[in-house]
N, C-alpha and C positions, 0 to 999 in steps of 0.2 A: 552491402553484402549480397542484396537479392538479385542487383545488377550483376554483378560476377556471376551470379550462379545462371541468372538468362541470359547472359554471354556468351558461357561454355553450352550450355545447352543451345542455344540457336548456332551455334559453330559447328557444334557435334551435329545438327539437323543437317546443315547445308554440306557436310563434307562427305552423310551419307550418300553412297550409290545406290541406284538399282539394279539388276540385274541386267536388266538390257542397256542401263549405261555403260556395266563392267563390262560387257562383250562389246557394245561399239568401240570399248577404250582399248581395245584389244587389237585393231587393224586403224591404219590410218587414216586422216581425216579426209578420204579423200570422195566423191559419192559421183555419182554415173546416171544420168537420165534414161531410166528404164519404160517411160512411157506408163501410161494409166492402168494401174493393178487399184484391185478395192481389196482390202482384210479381209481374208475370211476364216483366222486363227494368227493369235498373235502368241507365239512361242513353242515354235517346231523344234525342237532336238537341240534348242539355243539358241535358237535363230529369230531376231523379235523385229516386229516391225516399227521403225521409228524414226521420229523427225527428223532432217538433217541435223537443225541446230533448237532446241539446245537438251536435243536426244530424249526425248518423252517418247514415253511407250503408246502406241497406236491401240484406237478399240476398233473393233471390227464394223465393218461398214467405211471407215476412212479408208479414204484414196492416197496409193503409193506414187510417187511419180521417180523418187531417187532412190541408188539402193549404192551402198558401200562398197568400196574396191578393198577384197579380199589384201592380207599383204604380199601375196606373191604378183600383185594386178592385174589378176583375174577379177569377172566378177563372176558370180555366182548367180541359180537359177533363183527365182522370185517364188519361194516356201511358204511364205504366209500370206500370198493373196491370190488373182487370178483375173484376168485379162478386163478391164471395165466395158460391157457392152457400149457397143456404136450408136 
């Protein structure tokens, strides 16, 4: 019975989202090399910065280098970071 019960529960873990997973799951998979941005805020008006794959949310100080094609296939400007000095 304990088995069942940490079954459901590690099931219910893995199938929670994060927030910045629900929005990347929101446009499609498709990502754009925007060149070296660093974080310097991660969660502007919804906007999070994060890994291509397997979508973790960025702490500040990490470097952006992809950024998600919006679904109309635009991309969109870079909100939570800012150009990596030369």
């Amino acid at each position: 019975m304990n088995k069942v019960i940490l079954a459901v529960v590690a099931l219910g873990l893995l199938g929670a989202c994060t927030p910045a997973q629900r929005a990347v799951n929101n446009a499609p998979n498709k990502w754009i090399n925007v060149g070296c941005h660093v974080v310097i805020n991660n969660s502007v008006d919804g906007v999070y910065a994060v890994t291509p794959f397997p979508h973790f949310k960025m702490n500040v100080g990490e470097k952006i280098y992809w950024k998600q094609v919006n679904k109309d296939g635009t991309v969109g400007d870079i909100m939570t970071g800012v150009p990596c000095k030369k």
